[in-house]
One Martini backbone bead per residue (centre of mass of N, CA, C, O) as a GRO file, in nm:
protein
  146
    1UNK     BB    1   2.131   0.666   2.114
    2UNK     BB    2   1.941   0.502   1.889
    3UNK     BB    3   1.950   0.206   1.707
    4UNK     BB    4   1.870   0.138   1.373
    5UNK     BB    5   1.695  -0.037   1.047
    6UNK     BB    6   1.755  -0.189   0.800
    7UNK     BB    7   1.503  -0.379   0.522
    8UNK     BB    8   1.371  -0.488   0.267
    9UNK     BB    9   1.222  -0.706   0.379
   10UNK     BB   10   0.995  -0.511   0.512
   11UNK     BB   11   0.916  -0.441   0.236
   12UNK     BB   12   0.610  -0.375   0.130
   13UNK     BB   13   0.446  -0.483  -0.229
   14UNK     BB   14   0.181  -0.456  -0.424
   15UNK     BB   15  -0.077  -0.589  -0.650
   16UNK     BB   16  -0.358  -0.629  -0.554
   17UNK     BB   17  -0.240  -0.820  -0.321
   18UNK     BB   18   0.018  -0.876  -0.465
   19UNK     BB   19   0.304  -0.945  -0.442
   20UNK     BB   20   0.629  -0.821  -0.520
   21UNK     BB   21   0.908  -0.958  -0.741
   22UNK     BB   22   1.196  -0.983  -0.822
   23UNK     BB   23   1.423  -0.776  -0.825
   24UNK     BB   24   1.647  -0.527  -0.873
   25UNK     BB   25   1.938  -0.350  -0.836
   26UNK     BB   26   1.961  -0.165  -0.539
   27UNK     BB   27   1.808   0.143  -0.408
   28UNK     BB   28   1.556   0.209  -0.677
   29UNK     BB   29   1.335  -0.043  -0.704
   30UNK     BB   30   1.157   0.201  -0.580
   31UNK     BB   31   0.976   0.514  -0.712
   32UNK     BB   32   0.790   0.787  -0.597
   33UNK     BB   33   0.688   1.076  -0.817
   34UNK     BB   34   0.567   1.325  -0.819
   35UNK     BB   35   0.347   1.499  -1.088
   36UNK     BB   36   0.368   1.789  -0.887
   37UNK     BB   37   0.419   2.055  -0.733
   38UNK     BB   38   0.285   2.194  -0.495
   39UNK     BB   39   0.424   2.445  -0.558
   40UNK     BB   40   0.377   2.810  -0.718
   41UNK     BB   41   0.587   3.065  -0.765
   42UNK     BB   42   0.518   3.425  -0.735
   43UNK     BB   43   0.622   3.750  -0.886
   44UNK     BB   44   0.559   4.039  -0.878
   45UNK     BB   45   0.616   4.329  -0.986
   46UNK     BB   46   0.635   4.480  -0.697
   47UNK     BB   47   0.699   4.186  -0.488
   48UNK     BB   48   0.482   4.021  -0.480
   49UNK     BB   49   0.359   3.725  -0.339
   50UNK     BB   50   0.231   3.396  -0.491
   51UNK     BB   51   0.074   3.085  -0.371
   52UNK     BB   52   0.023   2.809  -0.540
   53UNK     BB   53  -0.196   2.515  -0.502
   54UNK     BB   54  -0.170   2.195  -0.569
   55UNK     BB   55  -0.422   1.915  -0.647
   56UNK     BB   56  -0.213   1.738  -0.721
   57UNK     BB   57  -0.247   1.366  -0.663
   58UNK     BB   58  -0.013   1.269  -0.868
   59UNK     BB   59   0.210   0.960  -0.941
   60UNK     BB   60   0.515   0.827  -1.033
   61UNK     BB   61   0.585   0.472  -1.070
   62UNK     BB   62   0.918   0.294  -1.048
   63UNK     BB   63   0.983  -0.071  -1.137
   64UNK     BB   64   1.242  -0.262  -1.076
   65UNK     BB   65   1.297  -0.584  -1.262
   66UNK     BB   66   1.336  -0.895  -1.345
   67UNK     BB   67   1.274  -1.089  -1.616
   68UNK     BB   68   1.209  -1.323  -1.436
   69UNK     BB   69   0.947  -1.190  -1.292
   70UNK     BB   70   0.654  -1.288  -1.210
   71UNK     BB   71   0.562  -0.978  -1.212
   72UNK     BB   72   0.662  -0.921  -1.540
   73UNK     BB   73   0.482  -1.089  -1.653
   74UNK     BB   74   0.197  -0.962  -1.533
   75UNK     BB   75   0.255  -0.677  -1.652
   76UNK     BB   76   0.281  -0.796  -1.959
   77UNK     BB   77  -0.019  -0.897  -1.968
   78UNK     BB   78  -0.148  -0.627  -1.877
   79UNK     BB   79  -0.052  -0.467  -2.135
   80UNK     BB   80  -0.174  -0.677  -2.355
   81UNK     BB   81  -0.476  -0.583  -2.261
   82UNK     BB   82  -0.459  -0.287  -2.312
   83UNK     BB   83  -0.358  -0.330  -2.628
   84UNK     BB   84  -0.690  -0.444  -2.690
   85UNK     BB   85  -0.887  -0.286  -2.446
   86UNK     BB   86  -0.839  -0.391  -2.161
   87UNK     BB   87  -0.896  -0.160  -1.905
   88UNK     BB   88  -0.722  -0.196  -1.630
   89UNK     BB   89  -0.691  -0.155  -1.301
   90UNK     BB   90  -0.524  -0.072  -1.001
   91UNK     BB   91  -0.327  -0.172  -0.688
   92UNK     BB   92  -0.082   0.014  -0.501
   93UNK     BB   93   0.156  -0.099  -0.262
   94UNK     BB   94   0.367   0.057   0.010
   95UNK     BB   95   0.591  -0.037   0.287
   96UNK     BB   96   0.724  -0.010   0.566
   97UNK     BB   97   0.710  -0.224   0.874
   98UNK     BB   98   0.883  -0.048   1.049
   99UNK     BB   99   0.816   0.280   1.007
  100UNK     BB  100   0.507   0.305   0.803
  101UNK     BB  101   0.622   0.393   0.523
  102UNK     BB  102   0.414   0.507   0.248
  103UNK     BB  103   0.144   0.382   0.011
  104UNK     BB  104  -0.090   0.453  -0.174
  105UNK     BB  105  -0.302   0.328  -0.507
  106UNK     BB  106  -0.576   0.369  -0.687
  107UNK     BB  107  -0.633   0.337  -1.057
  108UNK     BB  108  -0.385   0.225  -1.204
  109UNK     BB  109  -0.170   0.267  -1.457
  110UNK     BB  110   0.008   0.205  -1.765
  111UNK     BB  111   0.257   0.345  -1.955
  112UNK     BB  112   0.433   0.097  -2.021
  113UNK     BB  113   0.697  -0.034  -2.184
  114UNK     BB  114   0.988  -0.185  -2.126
  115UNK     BB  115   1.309  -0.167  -2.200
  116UNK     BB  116   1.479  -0.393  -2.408
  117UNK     BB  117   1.789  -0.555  -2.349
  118UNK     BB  118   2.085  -0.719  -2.500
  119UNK     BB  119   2.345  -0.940  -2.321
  120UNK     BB  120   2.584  -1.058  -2.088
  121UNK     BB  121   2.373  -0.923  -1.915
  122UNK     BB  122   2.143  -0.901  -1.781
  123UNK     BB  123   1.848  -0.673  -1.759
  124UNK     BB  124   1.629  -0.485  -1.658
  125UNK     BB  125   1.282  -0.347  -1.563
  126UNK     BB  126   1.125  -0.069  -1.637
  127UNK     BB  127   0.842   0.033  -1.466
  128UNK     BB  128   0.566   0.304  -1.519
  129UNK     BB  129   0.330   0.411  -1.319
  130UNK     BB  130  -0.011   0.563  -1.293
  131UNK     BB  131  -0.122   0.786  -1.027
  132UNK     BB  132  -0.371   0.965  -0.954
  133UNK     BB  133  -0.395   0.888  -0.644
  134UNK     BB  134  -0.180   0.936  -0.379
  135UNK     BB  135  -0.140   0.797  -0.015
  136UNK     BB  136   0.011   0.869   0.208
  137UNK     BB  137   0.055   0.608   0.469
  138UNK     BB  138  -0.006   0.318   0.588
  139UNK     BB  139  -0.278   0.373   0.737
  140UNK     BB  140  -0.399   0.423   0.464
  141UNK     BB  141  -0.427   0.203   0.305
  142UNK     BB  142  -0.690   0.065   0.394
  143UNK     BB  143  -0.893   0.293   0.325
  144UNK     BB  144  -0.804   0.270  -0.005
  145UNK     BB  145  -0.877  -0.005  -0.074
  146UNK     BB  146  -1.210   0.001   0.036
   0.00000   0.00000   0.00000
């Protein structure tokens, strides 16, 4: 049995191919989480199944960040043009470096601010992210962003 390894360090994330740095602690400081299941199943009176296919490929990515992150920083001025009414959108990509899991995301775009809690120790901020068409694993990457 080959032992295997992992570290965030191998991590690339990025926003418009600017790294994101200085995340939150823990296990979750990146998740991706698709935005419908894939299938729908029902069950008809007589006992028949039927399985819906979503087309639906958006996904929710939560970024958790510290408050001093300079990614925090750009995401809250990024927030601050859109409640003037400058849409812009954006492209998002993880990729594990060595497993080479992963995926891209363009014409993403924030769903809010941050929760800001103030007390004695530090605390997160984590941002929202919604991505319209999320493309699992890292080789799409490059023709996603192209």
């Amino acid at each position: 049995m080959t032992t295997t390894t992992f570290s965030f360090e191998h991590v690339a994330i990025s926003i418009n191919g600017v790294p994101v740095s200085c995340f939150w602690e823990g296990d979750d400081v990146v998740t991706v989480t698709p935005h419908a299941d894939t299938i729908t199943p029902m069950i008809g009176a007589g006992g028949c199944p039927l399985i819906s296919v979503s087309t639906d490929r958006a996904a929710i990515i939560a970024l958790k960040l510290q408050h001093t992150s300079p990614s925090h920083k750009f995401l809250t001025e990024l927030h601050q043009q859109m409640r003037l009414g400058n849409i812009t959108t954006f492209v998002f990509s993880v990729v594990d470096t060595q497993s080479f899991e992963g995926g891209v995301a363009k014409d993403c775009l924030l769903m809010a601010k941050p929760v800001r809690t103030y007390g004695a120790n530090a605390t997160q901020r984590e941002w929202r992210i919604f991505a319209g068409e999320w493309v699992d694993s890292a080789t799409s990457i490059v023709e996603a962003i192209s």
